[in-house]
C-alpha positions in Angstrom: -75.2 -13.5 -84.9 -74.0 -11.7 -81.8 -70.3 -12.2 -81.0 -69.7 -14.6 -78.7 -67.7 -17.8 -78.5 -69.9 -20.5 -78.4 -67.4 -21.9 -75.0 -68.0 -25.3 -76.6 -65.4 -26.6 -75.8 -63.6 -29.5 -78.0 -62.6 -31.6 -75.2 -61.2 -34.2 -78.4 -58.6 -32.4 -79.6 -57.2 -32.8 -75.9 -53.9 -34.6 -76.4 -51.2 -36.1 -74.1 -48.3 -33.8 -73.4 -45.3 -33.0 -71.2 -45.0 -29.2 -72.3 -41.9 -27.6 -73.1 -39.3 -28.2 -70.9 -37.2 -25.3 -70.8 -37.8 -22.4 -69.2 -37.0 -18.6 -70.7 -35.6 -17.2 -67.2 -33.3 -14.4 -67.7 -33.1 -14.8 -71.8 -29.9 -14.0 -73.5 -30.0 -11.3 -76.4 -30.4 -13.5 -78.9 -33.4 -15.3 -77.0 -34.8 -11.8 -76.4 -34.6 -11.2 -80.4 -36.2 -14.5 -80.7 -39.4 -13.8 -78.4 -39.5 -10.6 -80.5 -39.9 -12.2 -82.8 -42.8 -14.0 -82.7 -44.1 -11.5 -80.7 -44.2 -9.8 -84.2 -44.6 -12.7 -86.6 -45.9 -15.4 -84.6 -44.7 -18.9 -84.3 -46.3 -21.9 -86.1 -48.4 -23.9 -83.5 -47.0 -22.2 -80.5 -47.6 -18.3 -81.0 -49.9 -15.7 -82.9 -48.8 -12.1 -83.8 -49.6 -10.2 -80.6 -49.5 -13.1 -77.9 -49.0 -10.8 -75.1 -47.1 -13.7 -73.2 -43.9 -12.4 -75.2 -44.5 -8.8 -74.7 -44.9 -9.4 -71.0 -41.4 -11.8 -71.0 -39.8 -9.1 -73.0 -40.8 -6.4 -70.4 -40.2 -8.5 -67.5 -38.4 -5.8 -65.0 -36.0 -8.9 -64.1 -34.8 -9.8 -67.6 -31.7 -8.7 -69.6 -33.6 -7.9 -72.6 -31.6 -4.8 -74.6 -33.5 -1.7 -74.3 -34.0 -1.3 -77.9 -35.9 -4.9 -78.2 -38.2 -3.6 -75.2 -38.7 0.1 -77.3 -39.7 -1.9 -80.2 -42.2 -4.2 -78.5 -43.8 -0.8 -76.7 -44.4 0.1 -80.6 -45.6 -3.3 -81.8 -47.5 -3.3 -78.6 -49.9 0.0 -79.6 -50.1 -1.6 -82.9 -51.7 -4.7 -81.4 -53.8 -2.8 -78.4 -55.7 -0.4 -82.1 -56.5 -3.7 -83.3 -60.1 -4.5 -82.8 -61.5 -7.7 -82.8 -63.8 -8.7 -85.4 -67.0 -11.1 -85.7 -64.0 -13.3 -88.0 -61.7 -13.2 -85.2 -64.8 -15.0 -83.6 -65.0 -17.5 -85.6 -61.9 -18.4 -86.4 -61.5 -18.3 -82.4 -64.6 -20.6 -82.1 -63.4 -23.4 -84.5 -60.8 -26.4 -84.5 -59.5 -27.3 -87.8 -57.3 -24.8 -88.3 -54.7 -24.2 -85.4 -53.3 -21.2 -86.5 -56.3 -19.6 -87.9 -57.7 -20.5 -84.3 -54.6 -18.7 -82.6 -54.6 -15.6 -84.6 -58.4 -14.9 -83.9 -58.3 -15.5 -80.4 -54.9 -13.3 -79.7 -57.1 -10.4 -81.6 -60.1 -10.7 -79.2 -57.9 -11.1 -76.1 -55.6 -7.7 -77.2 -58.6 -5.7 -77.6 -59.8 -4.7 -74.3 -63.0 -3.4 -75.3 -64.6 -7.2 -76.0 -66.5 -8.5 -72.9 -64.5 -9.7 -70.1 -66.2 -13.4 -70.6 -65.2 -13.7 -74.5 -61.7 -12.7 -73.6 -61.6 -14.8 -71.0 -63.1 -17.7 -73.4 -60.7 -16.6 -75.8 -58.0 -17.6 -73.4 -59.6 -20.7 -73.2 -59.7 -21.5 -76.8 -56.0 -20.6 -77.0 -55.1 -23.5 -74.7 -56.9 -25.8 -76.3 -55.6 -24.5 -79.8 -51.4 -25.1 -78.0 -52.8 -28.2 -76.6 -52.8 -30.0 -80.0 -49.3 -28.8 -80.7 -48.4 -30.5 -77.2 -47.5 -27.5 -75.5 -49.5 -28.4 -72.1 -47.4 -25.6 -70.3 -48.4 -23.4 -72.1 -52.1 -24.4 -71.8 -51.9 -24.1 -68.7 -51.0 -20.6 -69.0 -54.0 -19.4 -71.2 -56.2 -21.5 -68.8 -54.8 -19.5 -65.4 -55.0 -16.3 -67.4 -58.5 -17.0 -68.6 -60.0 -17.9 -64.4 -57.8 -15.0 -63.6 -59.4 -12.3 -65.9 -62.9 -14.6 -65.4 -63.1 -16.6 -61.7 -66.2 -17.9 -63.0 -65.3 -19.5 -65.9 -66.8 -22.8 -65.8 -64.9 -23.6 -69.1 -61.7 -22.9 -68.2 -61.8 -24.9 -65.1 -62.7 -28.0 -66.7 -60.4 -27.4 -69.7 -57.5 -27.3 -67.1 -59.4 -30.3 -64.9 -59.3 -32.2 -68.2 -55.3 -30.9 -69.1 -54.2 -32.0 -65.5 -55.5 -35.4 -65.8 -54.0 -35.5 -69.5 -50.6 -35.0 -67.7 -51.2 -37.4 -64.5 -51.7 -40.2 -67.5 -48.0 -39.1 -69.0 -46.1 -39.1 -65.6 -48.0 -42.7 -65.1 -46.9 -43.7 -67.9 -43.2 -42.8 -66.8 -43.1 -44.0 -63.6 -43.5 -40.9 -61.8 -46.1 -41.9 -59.4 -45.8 -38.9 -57.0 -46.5 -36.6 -60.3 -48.9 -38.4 -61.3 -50.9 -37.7 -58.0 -50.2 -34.7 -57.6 -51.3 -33.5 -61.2 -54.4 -36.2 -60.4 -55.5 -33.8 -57.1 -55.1 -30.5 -59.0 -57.7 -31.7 -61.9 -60.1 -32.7 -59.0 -60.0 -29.5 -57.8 -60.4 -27.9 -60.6 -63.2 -29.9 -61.5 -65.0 -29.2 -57.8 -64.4 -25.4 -58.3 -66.0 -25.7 -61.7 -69.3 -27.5 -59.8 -69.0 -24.7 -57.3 -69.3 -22.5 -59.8 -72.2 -23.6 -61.7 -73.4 -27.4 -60.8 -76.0 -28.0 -63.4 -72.8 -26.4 -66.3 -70.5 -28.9 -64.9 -72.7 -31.8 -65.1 -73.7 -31.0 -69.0 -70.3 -30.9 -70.0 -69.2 -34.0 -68.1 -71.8 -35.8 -70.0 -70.5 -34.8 -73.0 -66.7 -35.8 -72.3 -65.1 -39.0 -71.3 -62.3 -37.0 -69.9 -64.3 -35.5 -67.4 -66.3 -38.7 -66.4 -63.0 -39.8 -64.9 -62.4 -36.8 -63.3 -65.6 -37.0 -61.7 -65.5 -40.5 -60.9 -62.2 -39.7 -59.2 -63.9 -36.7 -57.1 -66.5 -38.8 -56.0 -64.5 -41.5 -54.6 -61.7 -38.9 -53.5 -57.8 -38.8 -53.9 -55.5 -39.8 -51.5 -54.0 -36.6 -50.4 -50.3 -36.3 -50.4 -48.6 -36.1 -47.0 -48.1 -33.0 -46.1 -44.6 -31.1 -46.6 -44.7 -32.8 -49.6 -42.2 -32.0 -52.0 -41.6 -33.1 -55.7 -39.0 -35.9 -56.5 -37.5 -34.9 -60.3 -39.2 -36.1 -63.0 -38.0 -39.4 -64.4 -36.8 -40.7 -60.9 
């Protein structure tokens, strides 16, 4: 069995979430000790050893992280980059009953840089959906923009985000925030259409497939009003 991820993707385990709600910014030295952390050790449901999202925060040229947090992530940062990725890795990658299991597999095919661009980029993809169960939809997001950056073709990963936008237009519904809830309504549209762009007859197998994307299709057939422009966002809640 050659090692690919199969990029079938488990639109079910899809749930709905608001993400985190802080953001890191400019972390403190005891928040740059904590991303160390897990950089190192992981963190259940959220992080696997080697999530390169840490190492880049820890890095950052703008934070305030001490200087001998940043020398030991370089280290733990080699130690990750030697690691190659095995036909396991793959498969725990590939499947959905274990979160973490599914975490630490797809971390270990995105560090090592000598897989195929597409499996890393798929393994992005299976990341999101891995946080998404945790309800960590910001997150998601972020494997998903990392997976169409490193692939721009990744029919996927455009239709796992379609499906995660539409997932969070339902939530800000659901709170009243009806301006959110268009705006997050337009972006899965989009993505759905750049996934059809992409590959038509892809897009239209997998929409069969998922219920999640039915609506997003119905919804780019019949259009979305567009928000007017110099729109800006109200705050959430109000």
């Amino acid at each position: 069995m050659t090692k690919h991820l199969l990029l079938l993707v488990a639109f079910s385990i899809f749930v709905g979430a608001s993400g985190r709600a802080e953001e890191l910014g400019v972390p403190s030295d005891s928040a740059c000790i904590d991303i160390l952390k897990n950089y190192l050790n992981g963190e259940k449901g959220l992080y696997a050893p080697c999530d390169e999202g840490n190492y880049e925060t820890i890095m950052a040229p703008a934070t305030t992280c001490p200087r001998v947090v940043k020398q030991r992530a370089q280290r733990a940062q080699a130690v990750c980059s030697a690691i190659k990725a095995t036909q396991r890795d793959y498969d725990d990658c590939n499947q959905t009953d274990d979160v973490d299991r599914a975490l630490a597999g797809c971390i270990k095919i995105i560090n090592d840089k000598s897989q195929a661009v597409a499996d890393r980029a798929a393994a992005y993809v299976q990341r999101g959906n891995a946080v998404m169960v945790n309800d960590y939809r910001a997150d998601a997001m972020e494997s998903y923009k990392r997976a169409i950056k490193l692939d721009p073709r990744s029919v996927v990963a455009y239709a796992a985000r379609a499906i995660a936008n539409w997932k969070d237009a339902d939530i800000e519904k659901e709170n009243g925030n009806l301006d959110w809830e268009r705006k997050a309504r337009l972006q899965a549209v989009a993505d759905y259409r750049q996934a059809g762009t992409i590959d038509a007859e892809q897009t239209k197998e997998m929409t069969a497939a998922s219920a999640e994307l039915q609506k997003i299709s119905a919804a780019a057939t019949k259009g979305v009003p567009a928000l007017p422009k110099g729109w800006r966002p109200p705050p959430r809640g109000g």
